[in-house]
C-alpha positions, 0 to 999 in steps of 0.5 A, a space after each residue: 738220483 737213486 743214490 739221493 732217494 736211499 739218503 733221504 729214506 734213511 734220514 726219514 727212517 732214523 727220525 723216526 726211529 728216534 722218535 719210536 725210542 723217546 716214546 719207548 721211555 716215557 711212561 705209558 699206562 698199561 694195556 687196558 685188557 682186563 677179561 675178568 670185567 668183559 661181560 658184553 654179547 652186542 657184538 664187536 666193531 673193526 676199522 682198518 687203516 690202509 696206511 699212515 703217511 705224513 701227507 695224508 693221501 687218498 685212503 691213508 691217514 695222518 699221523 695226527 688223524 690217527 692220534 685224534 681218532 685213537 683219542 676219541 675212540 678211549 674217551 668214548 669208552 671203546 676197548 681194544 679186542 684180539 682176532 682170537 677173543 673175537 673169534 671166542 665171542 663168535 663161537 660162544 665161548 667168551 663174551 667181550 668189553 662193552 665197547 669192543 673194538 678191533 684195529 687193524 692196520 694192512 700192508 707192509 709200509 713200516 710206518 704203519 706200526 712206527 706211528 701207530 706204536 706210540 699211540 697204542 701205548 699211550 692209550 692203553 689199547 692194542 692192534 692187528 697188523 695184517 702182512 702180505 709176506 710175499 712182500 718182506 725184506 723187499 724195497 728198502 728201509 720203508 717196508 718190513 723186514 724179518 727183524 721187524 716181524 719178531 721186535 712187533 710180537 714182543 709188544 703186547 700191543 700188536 697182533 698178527 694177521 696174513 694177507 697171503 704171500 701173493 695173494 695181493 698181485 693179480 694174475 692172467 686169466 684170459 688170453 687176451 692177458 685180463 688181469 683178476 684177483 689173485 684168490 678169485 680167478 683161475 690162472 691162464 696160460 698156454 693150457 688155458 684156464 687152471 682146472 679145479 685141482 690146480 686151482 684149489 692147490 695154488 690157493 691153499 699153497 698161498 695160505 700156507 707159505 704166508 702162515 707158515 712164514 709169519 709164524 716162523 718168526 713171531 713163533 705164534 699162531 697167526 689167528 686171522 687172515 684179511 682178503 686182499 681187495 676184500 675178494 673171498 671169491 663171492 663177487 659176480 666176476 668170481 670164478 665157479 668153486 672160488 668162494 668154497 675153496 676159499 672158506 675150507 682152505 682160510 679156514 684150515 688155516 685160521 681162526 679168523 677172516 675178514 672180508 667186507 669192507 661195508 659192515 664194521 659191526 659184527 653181531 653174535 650171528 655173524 660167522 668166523 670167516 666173514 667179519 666185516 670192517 670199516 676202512 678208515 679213509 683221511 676225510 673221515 675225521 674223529 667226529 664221524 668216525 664216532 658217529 658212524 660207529 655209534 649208528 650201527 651199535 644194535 637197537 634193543 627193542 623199537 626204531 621208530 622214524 625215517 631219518 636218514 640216521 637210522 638207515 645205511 644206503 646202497 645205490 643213489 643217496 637218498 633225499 629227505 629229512 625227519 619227516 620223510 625219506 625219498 628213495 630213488 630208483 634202485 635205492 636200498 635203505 638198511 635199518 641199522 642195529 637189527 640184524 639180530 632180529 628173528 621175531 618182527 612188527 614192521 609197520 611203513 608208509 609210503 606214497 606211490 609213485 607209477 612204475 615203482 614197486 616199494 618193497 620192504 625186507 625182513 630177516 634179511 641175510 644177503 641177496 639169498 636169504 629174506 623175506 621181502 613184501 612188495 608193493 606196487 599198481 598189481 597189488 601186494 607180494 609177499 615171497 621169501 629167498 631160502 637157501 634153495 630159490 626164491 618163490 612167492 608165498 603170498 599173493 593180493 592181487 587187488 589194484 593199488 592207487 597211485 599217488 596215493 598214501 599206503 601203509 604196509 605192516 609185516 609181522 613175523 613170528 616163528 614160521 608164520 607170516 601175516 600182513 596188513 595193507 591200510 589196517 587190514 589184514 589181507 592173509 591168513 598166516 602163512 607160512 615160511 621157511 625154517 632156514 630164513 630165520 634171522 636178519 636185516 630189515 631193510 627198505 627198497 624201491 624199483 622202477 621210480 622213486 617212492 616216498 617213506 613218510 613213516 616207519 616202526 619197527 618192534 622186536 618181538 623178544 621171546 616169550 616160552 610158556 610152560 603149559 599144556 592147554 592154550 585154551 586157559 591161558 589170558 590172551 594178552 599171553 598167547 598174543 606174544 607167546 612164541 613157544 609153549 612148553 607141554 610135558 609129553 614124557 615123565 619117569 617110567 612112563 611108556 611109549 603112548 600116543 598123543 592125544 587128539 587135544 594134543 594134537 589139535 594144540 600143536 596145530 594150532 600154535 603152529 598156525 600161529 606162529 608159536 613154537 612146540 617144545 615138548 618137555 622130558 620130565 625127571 631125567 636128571 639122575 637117571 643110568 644110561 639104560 634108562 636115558 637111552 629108553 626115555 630117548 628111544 621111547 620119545 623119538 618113536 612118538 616122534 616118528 609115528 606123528 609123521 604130519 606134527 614131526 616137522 614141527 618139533 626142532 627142539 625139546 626141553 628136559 628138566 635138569 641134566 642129562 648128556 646121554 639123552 641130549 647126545 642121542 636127540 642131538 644125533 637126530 637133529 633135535 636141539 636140547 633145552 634144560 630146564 633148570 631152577 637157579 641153584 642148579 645154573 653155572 658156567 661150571 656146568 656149561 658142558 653138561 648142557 645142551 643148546 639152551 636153558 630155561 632158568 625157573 624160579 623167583 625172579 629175584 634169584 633167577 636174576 642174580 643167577 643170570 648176571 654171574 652166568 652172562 661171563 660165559 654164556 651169551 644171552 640167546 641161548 638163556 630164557 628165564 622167569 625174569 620180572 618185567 621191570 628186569 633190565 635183563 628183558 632186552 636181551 633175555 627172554 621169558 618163561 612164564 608157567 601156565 598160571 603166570 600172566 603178564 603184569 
């Protein structure tokens, strides 16, 4: 039998095998990978395939749904990415194709790159195979061997990806002989559990081997790791120390790691080693595969409605239509496209059923960083997760009519937060932390069943103004404005105090949400002497207005210069360089600091941004843009104290 099931392997392998060299001979178009076009900073999608087999088994696919997918995803415009150009974009370097898109495929089934081989080529695109090297040369003519590994790397179309050596096999990690992930669990024997320095050393040990392993045969560096069962040691079953160990150790190791198999999109605010896939499973035809990428690209500006298309769920499914959406008891909606919002205007309404409690979620990172405003019969609940705990920040404690419609509009700006019920304000603005500054909004019900009958949400894109008095400014200004930008420092000048009136405008832009950036004058050109008194000069200010010193995070300076943006840099400041158009491009990325501020005609400084958008991502660049600028849905707006908005 065993002899007859090695014939039959052999047969199959060679048909394949001959099918792989009649592709080899036909003529393909070459890899559509042209950099020098890239010019996109949305983000980046990842599916994966956890294999490919003629029958099409549970959480593989078919040969012939793979062609329809890789067919479908070249006609809609999507371009194959690297782990390395993934990882450039992530840090900033390096922008990506309008439609970036990476394949991986995981495992150590040969037929994983035989089938997808001739795919690849035909589309012009390009993969990622991810190994788990403890399982090379094992199990006969289906599985990867050595010779494989170096044939794969000479094809432009295929990258390499660890999975770790055993991290793929489970362990024993208690005595009564429980099984756990490899990379999450400690390792139980007669001794007991594994102390923290074993631990730490069987982890690390199993990230080399395998690294050290592929890139001795491919003589490359292995970019990216893929988790097996997608554990980096952040689940609830996760021994203590897992996740830490995890991340220093892959990071030593690689550029790149994924993790979770929920969030196929990953946006610029998302970190090296926590990229997000989607795994592509055989009752997913080409269609929905689209669809559901298409739904997760990010919103621009507005999202409007309750259809169940604009929302990713978690818990039961919900139920509902265009006009409505019905969230059951433990039910969690996601807005999709948003996560990329720091500034917000949510507005919802719901209907209440008894015991639920409906919350609405802004700035949402994880079950460890939001803010969340609830809603329920005791009244309204405004409270936030930084990175230290959760606590309430706002409390109305006003009854609420069940059965009955409610609507709820949050508005968040900078460090302040206010909140409306039914059209009424019920809060003076409040504060909120300055490390819950990004995220999801999301929509959730507890305790019963709530019915959402509406929902907006706006993106308040940022608005600098370069002033010193707020008081002269039009109100349709200070109603969007989301920093001003006073001139506190100029050339020569000593150290002075602030001015009460200064003071008083600092105040109250905070009270508002509205950011304080002072602005250094003339430091371009200045020696390293004078750089440093202007810097000491500036930060003596600073600490002498001990209540106004929390407010300041940022400072602008006119032009160029890296002695002054090293020393504020070494005090936790960040540098804007306010710059006019001639002095912009990527040439002089280094001599930068955090952001720039580009000031001039608008016309020039359009023309300026679109060469500077090859190697700069667009949050880092506000800009004197007119409002009929395409650029405004990325970009935001610096406006001089006597420009009003048109």
């Amino acid at each position: 039998m065993t002899r007859l099931l090695t014939i039959l392997q052999w047969i199959v392998f060679a048909a394949l095998f001959v099918l792989i060299i009649i592709g080899a001979n036909r003529k393909f178009p070459p890899l559509d990978y042209d950099k020098r076009h890239w010019h996109s900073w949305n983000g980046f999608s990842v599916i994966s395939y956890a294999g490919i087999t003629t029958k099409g088994k549970a959480g593989y696919v078919t040969p012939k749904q793979l062609s329809q997918q890789l067919e479908a995803l070249h006609k809609a415009g999507y371009k194959t990415i690297t782990p390395q150009d993934a990882r450039d974009f992530l840090d900033g370097e390096f922008p990506l194709p309008e439609k970036a898109i990476m394949i991986v495929f995981e495992g150590i089934r040969k037929d994983n790159f035989l089938y997808a081989t001739p795919l690849l080529k035909k589309y012009g695109m390009q993969a990622t195979l991810c190994l788990p090297t403890g399982l090379i040369n094992t199990y006969g003519s289906f599985y990867i061997q050595d010779s494989d590994i170096k044939k794969l790397t000479s094809m432009e179309h295929w990258n390499l990806c660890s999975m770790g050596h055993d991290a793929i096999n489970d362990i024993v990690v208690d005595k009564n002989a429980t099984k756990g992930h490899f990379l999450s669990r400690r390792l139980w024997s007669a001794n007991g559990a594994e102390n923290d320095a074993a631990f730490k050393a069987r982890l690390e040990n199993d990230y080399k081997k395998a690294e050290d392993l592929l890139k001795s045969l491919s003589g490359v560096p292995i970019n990216a790791y893929l988790y097996p069962s997608s554990d980096s040691g952040n689940r609830e079953l996760s021994d203590a120390g897992a996740a830490e160990i995890n991340l220093t150790t892959v990071a030593k190791y690689h550029e790149l790691a994924f993790t979770n198999t929920d969030k196929p999109f990953n946006s610029q605010l998302g970190t090296p080693y926590n990229v997000g896939r989607l795994n592509v499973i055989n009752s997913m035809d080409a269609k929905q595969l689209l669809a559901y990428l298409q739904k997760l690209l990010p919103q621009r500006r507005h999202i409007e409605g309750v259809a169940a298309s604009n929302f990713s769920f978690r818990g039961d499914n919900p139920e509902g239509d265009v006009t409505r959406l019905s969230l059951t008891d433990k039910a969690t909606a996601l807005v999709n496209g948003v996560e990329d919002w720091t500034n917000v205007d949510v507005s919802v309404t719901i209907k209440l059923t008894t015991k639920a409690t409906f919350a609405l979620y802004v700035r949402y990172r994880g079950n460890d960083s939001f803010l969340r405003l609830s809603l329920s019969e005791g009244g309204i609940l405004l409270q936030e997760h930084d990175s230290t705990d959760a606590h309430s920040i706002m409390r109305h404690t006003n009854p609420i009519e069940v059965g009955n419609n409610h609507v709820l509009r949050l508005l968040v700006k900078g460090k302040r937060a206010w909140v409306w019920h039914n059209g009424v304000q019920i809060n003076s603005p409040v504060p909120v932390s300055a490390s819950v500054t990004s995220g999801m909004i999301g929509l959730e019900s507890r305790g019963s069943s709530t019915l959402v009958k509406a929902f907006a949400a706006k993106k308040i894109m940022p608005l600098y103004v370069m002033t010193g008095d707020t008081n002269q400014l039009p109100k349709d200004v200070t109603e969007g404005m989301t920093a001003i930008m006073p001139s506190w420092f100029s050339i020569g000048q000593e150290r002075v105090s602030l001015t009460e009136e200064q003071r008083n405008i600092m105040l109250k832009a905070a009270s508002e949400g509205i950011a304080t950036i002072p602005t250094l004058n003339g430091v371009q050109g200045l020696n390293q002497g004078d750089s440093e008194k202007l810097a000491a000069n500036f930060l003596s200010l600073l600490d002498s207005e001990r209540l106004l010193k929390p407010l300041i995070t940022d400072v602008a300076m006119t032009g160029y210069n890296t002695w002054i943006t090293d020393i504020l840099h070494k005090r936790g400041v960040k540098v804007i360089n306010v710059l006019p158009p001639t002095s912009v491009s990527c040439g002089a990325k280094k001599e930068m600091g955090d952001m720039i501020a580009v000031v001039g005609p608008p016309a020039d400084v359009e023309g300026v941004i679109n060469g500077m958008l090859w190697c700069l991502a667009p949050k880092y660049i506000v800009a004197t843009l007119g409002q009929e600028s395409k650029l405004t849905d990325d970009i935001g707006i610096v406006q001089t104290h006597d420009i009003g908005r048109k």
